[in-house]
SEKENU-800992 format. One record per residue: residue in one letter; x, y, z of N, C-alpha, C in turn. Coordinates in steps of 0.1 Angstrom, whole numbers, padded with zeros to 4 digits, always signed. Layout:
N
AXYZXYZXYZ...
//
This chain:
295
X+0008-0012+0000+0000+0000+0000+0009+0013+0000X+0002+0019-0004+0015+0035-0006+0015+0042+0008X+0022+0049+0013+0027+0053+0024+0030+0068+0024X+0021+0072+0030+0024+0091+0025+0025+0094+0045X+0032+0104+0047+0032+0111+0060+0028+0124+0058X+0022+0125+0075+0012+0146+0070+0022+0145+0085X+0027+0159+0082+0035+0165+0092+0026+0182+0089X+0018+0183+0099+0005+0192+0104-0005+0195+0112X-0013+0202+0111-0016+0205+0124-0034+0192+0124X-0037+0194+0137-0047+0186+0143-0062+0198+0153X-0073+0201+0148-0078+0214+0154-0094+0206+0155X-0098+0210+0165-0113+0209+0165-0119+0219+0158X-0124+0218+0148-0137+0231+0142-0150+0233+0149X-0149+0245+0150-0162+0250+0158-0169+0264+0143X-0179+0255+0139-0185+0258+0132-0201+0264+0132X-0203+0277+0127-0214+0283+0131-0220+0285+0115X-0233+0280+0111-0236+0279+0096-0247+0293+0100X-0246+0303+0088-0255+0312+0085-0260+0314+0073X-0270+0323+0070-0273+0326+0061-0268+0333+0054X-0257+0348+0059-0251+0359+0056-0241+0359+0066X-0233+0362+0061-0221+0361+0070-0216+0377+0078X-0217+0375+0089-0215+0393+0097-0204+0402+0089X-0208+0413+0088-0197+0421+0088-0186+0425+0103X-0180+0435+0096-0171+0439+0105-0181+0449+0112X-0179+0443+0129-0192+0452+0141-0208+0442+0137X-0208+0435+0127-0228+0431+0128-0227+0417+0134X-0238+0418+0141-0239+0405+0148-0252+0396+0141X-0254+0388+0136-0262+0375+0130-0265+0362+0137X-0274+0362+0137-0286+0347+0141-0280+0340+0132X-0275+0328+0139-0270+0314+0129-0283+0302+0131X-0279+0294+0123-0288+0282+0123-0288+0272+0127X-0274+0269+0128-0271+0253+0130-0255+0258+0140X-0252+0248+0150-0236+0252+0152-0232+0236+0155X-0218+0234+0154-0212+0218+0152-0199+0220+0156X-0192+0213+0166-0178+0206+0168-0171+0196+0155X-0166+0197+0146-0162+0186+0140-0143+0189+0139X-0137+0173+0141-0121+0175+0143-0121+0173+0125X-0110+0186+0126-0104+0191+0119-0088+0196+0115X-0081+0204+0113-0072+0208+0110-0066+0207+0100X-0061+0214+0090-0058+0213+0075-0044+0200+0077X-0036+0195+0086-0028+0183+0087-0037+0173+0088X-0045+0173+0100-0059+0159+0102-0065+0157+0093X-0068+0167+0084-0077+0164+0073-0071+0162+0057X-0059+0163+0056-0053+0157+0049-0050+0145+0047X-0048+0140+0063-0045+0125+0066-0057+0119+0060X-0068+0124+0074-0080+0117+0067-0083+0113+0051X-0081+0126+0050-0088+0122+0028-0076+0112+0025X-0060+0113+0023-0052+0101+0023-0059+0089+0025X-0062+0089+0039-0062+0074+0040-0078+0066+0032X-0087+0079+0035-0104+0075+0028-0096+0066+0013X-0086+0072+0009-0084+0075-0007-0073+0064-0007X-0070+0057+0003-0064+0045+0000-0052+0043+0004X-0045+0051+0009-0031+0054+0015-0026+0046+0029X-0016+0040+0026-0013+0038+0046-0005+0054+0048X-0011+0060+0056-0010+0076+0067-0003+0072+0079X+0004+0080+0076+0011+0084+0091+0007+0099+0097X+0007+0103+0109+0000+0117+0113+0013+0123+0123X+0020+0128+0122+0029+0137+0130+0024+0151+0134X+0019+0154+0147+0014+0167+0155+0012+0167+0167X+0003+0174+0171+0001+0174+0186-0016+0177+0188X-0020+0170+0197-0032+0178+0200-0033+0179+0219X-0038+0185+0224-0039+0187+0241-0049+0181+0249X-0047+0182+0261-0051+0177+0273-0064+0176+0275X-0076+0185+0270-0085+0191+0271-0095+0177+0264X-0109+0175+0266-0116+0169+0259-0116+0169+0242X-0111+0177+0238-0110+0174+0223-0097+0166+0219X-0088+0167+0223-0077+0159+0222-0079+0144+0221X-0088+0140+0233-0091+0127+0226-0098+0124+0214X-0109+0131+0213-0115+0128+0201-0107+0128+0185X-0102+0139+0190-0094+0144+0180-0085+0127+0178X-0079+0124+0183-0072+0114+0185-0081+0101+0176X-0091+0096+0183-0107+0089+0179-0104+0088+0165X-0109+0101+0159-0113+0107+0147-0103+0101+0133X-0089+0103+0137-0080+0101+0131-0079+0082+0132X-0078+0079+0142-0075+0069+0142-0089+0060+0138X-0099+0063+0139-0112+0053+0131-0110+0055+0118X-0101+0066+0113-0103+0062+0097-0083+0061+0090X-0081+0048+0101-0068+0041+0094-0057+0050+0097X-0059+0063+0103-0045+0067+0104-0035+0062+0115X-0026+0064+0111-0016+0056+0124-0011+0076+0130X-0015+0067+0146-0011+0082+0154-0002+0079+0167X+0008+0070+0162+0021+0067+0171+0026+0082+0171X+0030+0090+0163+0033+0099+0163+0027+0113+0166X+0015+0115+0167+0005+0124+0177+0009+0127+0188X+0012+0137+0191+0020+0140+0204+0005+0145+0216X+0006+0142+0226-0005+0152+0235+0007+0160+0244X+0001+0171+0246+0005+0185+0252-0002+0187+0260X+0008+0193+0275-0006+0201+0285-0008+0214+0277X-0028+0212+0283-0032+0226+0276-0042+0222+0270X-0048+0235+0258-0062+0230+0255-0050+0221+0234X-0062+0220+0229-0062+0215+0218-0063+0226+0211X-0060+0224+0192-0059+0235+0185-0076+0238+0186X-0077+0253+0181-0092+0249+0175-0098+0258+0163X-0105+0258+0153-0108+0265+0141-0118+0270+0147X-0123+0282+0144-0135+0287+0145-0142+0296+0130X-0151+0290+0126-0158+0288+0111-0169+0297+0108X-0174+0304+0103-0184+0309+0100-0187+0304+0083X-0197+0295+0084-0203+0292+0069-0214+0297+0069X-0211+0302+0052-0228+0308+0046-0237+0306+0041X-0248+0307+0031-0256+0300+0028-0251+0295+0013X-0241+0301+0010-0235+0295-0003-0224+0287-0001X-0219+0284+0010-0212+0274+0014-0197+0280+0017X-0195+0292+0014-0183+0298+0012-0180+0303+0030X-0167+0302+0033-0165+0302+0050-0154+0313+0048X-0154+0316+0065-0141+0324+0067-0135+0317+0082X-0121+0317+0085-0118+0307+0095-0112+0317+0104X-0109+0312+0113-0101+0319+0134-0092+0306+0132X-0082+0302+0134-0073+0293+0141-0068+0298+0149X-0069+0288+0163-0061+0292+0173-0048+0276+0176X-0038+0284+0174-0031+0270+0173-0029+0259+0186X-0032+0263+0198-0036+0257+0209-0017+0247+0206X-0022+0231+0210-0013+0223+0212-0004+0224+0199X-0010+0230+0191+0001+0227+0175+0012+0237+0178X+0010+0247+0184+0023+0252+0186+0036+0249+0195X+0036+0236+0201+0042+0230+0208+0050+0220+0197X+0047+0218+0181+0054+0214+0174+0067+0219+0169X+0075+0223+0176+0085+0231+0169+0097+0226+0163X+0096+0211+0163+0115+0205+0161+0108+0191+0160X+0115+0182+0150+0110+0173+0148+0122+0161+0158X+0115+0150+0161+0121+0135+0167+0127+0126+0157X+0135+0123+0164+0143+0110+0150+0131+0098+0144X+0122+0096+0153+0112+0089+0154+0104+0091+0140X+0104+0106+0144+0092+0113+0130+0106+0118+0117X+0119+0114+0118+0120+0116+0111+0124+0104+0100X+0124+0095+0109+0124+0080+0104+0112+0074+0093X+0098+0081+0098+0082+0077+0094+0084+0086+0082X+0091+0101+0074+0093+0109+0069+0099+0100+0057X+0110+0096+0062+0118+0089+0048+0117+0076+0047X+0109+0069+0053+0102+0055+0047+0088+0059+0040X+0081+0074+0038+0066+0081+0028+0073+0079+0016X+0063+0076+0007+0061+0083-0008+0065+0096-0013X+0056+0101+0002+0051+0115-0002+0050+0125+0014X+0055+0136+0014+0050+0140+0031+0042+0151+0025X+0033+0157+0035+0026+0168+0030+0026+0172+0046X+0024+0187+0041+0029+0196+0044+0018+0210+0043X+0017+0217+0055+0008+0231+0055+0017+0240+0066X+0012+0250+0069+0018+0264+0074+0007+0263+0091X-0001+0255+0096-0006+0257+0111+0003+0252+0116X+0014+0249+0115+0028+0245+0127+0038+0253+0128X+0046+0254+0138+0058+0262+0132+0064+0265+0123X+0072+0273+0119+0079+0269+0104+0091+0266+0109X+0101+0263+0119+0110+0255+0119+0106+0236+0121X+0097+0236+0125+0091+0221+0120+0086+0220+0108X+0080+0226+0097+0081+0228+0086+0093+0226+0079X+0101+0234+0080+0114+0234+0073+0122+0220+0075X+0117+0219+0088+0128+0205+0093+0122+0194+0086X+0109+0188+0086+0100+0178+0072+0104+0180+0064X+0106+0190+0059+0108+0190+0041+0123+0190+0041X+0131+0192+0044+0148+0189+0045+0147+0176+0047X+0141+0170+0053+0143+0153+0061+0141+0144+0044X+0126+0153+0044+0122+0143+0028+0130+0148+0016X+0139+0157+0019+0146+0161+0005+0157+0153+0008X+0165+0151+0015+0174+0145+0017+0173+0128+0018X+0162+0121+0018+0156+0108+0020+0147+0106+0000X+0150+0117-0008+0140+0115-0015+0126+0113-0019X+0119+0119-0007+0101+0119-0008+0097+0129-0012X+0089+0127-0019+0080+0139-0032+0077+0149-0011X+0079+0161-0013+0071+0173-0010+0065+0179-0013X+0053+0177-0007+0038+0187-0009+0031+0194-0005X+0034+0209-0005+0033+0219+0004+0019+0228+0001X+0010+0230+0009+0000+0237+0015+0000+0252+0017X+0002+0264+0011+0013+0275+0018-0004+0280+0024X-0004+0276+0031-0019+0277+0041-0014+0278+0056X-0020+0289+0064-0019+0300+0064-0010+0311+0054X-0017+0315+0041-0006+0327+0031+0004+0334+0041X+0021+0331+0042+0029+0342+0047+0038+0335+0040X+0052+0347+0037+0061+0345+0033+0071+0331+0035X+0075+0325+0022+0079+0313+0025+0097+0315+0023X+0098+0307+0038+0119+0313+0033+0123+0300+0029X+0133+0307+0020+0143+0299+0013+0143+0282+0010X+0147+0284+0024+0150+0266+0026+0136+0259+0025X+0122+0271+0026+0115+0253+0024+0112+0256+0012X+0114+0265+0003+0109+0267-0009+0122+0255-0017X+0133+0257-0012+0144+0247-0019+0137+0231-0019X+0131+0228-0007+0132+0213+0000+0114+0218-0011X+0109+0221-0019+0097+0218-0020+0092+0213-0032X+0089+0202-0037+0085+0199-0052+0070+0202-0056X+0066+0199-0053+0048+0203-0057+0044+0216-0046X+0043+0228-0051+0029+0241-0042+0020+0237-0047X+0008+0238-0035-0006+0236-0038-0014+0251-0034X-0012+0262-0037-0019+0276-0028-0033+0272-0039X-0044+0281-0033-0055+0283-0037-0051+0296-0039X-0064+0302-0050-0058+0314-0060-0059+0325-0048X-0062+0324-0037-0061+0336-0031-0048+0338-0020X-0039+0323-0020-0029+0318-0013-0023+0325-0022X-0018+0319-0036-0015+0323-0049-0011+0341-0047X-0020+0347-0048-0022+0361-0046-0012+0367-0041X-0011+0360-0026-0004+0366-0014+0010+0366-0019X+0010+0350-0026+0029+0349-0027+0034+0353-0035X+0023+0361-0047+0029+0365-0058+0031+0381-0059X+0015+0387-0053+0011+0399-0058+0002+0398-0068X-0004+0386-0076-0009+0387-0087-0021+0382-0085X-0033+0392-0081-0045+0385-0083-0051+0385-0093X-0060+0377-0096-0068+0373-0111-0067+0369-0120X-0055+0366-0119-0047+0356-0136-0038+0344-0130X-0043+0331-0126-0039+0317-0118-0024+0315-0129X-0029+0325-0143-0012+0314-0153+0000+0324-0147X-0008+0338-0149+0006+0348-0146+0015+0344-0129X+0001+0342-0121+0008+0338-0106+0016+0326-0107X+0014+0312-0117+0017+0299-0114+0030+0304-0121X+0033+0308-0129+0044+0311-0137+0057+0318-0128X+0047+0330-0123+0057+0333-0113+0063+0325-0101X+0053+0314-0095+0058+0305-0084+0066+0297-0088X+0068+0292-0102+0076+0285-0108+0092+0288-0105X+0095+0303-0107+0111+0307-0102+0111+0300-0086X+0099+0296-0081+0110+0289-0065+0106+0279-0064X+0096+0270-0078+0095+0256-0070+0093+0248-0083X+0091+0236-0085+0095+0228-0095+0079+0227-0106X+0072+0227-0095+0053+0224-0098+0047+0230-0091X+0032+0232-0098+0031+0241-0089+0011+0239-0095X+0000+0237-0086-0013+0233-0088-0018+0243-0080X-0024+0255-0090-0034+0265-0076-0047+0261-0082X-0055+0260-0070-0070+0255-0065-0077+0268-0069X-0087+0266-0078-0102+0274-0082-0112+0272-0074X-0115+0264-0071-0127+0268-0064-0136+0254-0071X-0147+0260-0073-0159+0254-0082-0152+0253-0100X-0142+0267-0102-0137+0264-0116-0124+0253-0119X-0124+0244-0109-0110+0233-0108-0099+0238-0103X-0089+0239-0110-0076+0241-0112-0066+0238-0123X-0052+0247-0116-0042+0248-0128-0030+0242-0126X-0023+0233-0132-0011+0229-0132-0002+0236-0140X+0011+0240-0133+0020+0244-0141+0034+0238-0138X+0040+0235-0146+0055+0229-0140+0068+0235-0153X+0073+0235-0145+0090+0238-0154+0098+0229-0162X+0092+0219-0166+0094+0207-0176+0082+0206-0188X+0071+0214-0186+0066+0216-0198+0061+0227-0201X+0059+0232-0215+0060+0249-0215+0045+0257-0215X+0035+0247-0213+0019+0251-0210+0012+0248-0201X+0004+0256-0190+0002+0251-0180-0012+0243-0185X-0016+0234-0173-0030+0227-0178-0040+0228-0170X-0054+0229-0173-0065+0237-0167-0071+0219-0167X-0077+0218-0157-0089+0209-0150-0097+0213-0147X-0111+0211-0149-0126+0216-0143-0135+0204-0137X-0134+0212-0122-0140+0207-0115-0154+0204-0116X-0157+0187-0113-0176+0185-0119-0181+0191-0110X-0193+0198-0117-0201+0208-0114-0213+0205-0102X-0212+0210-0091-0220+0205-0079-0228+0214-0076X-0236+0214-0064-0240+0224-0055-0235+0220-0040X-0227+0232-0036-0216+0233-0025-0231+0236-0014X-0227+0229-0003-0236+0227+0012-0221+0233+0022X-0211+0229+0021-0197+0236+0030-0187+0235+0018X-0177+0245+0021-0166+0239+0013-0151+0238+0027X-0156+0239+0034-0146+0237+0048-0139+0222+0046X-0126+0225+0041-0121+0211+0042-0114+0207+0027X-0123+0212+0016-0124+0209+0000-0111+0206-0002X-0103+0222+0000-0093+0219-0003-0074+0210+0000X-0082+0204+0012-0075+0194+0020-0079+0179+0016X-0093+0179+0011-0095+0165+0004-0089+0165-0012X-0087+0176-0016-0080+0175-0032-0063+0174-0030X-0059+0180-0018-0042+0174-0020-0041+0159-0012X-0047+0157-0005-0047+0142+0004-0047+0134-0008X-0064+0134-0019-0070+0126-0026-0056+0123-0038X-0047+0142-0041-0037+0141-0051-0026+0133-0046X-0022+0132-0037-0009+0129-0033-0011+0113-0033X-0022+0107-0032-0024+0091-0031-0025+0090-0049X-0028+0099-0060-0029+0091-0069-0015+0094-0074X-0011+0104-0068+0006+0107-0077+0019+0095-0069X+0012+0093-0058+0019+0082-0052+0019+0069-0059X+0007+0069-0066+0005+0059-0073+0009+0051-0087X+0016+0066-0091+0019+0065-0105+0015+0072-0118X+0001+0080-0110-0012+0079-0121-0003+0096-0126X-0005+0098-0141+0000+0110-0148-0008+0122-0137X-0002+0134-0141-0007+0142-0132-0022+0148-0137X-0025+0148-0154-0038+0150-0155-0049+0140-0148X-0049+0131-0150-0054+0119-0142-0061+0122-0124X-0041+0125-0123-0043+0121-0107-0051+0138-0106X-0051+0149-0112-0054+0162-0111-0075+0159-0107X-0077+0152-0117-0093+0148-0122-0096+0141-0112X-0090+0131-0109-0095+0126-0096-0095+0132-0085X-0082+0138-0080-0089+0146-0065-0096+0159-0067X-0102+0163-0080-0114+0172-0082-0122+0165-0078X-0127+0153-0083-0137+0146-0080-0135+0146-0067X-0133+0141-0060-0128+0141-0042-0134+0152-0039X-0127+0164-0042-0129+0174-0033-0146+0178-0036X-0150+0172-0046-0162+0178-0054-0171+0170-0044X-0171+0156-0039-0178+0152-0032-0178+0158-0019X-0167+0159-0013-0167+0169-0003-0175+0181+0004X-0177+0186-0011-0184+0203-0010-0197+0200-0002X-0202+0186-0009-0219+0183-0010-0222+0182+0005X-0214+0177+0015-0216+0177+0030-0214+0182+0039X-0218+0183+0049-0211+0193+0058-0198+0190+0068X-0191+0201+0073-0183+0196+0081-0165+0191+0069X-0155+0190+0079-0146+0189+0069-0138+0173+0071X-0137+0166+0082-0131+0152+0078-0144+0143+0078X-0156+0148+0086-0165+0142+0085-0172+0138+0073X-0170+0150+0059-0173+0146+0049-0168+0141+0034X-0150+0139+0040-0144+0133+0028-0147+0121+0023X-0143+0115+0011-0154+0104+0007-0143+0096+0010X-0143+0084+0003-0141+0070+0005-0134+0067-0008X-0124+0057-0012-0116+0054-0023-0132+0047-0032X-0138+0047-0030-0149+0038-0042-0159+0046-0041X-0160+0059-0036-0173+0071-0041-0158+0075-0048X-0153+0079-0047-0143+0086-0056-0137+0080-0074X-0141+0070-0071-0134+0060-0081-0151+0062-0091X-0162+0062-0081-0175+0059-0086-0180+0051-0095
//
């Protein structure tokens, strides 16, 4: 079975669904409110493993009643969490506002994930026996940087998340072979909003490949070994949440690139992923399964 490692974070979502989403000072009547474990690392794992992968989980979560679950959660869907650290203290947690068009805005509070700062020989052992490690921005960035050096020097594909958008230094842009930003991540690192070819092009001078996330319009591949980038369109749904989407499309990618599958391929498939995603609510709670995905 393929073997990918998520070195990232682990967060309970606290999610408030509305119809309109507050401004800045307006206060709004919600409809529905939900606890669901989350974290753009946990929920990576998760879609990984739905999608067929043996997972490994390197993070932390805390002391507090969500830590176990959180713990639960991961582990009822195949991930291995030898490596899940618990911390005194509370657990990460997201705080969500979704709208009636499914479009959200997020709070992270890094709670236990910020106790990730330096990786164990342990985790760096599970690092270079992956396919693949994946990789986001809710942990430190010296444990960041320290994953992706481990897997560059062990030779595993890196697949980086630049989620939370902030400047990326040097060393992990060197240690990085696949960016995944969404076009507004995209934005941040370039300056270039509204043209996904002019941005991908530009991200190209620091990284090898590079796939920015649309939305409901798919996505773009662009890489420095071919001279055109390639557009994918995502099947066309009606979005209920998109909390999560874009963590079921690099989990869903990195198990089919693990796999061999060309990148148009493996691109089409974790659209499909993330597409079924949209339809439910909640973000690990609604990743699908290797055979809704395969359909």
């Amino acid at each position: 079975m393929t073997r990918i490692t998520v070195l990232g974070s682990t967060n309970m979502d606290l999610v408030a669904y509305v119809t309109t989403a507050p401004r800045s000072g307006e206060t709004v009547t919600g409809h529905e409110f939900r606890t669901v474990p989350g974290g753009k690392g946990a929920n990576q794992a998760v879609a990984a493993a739905r999608a067929g992968a043996e997972v490994a989980m390197i993070g932390a979560v805390g002391t507090d009643e969500f830590g176990g679950r959180l713990r639960a959660t991961l582990a009822a869907s195949g991930v291995d969490i030898d490596l899940l650290r618990t911390t005194e203290g509370p657990s990460g947690t997201a705080h969500i506002v979704v709208d009636g068009d499914g479009a959200n805005s997020i709070v992270v509070i890094p709670g236990a994930n910020a106790s990730v700062t330096s990786l164990s020989h342990a985790d760096r052992a599970v690092i270079a026996e992956a396919r693949s490690l994946l990789l986001q921005l809710e942990l430190p960035m010296s444990a960041v940087v320290e994953g992706a050096e481990a897997a560059r020097r062990n030779g595993v594909r890196t697949i980086l998340t630049p989620a939370p958008a902030q400047t990326l230094p040097p060393q992990l842009l060197a240690a990085t072979d696949l960016l995944v930003p969404n076009e507004h991540e995209a934005a941040t690192l370039t300056g270039i909003s509204g043209d996904p070819e002019r941005a991908a092009d530009a991200l190209l001078r620091q990284v090898p490949e590079v796939v920015i996330t649309l939305g409901a319009r798919g996505c773009l591949y662009a890489s420095r070994a071919q001279p055109e980038p390639v557009a994918v369109l995502a099947p066309p749904v009606t979005a209920v949440d998109t909390t999560g989407a874009g963590d079921v499309f690099v989990g869903a990618l990195a198990v089919a690139l693990a796999e061999g599958r060309p990148m148009t391929d493996a691109l089409t498939w974790a659209s499909t992923a993330a597409a079924l995603s949209v339809q439910r609510p909640g973000a690990a709670t609604s990743m699908p399964y290797r055979a809704e995905i395969d359909g």
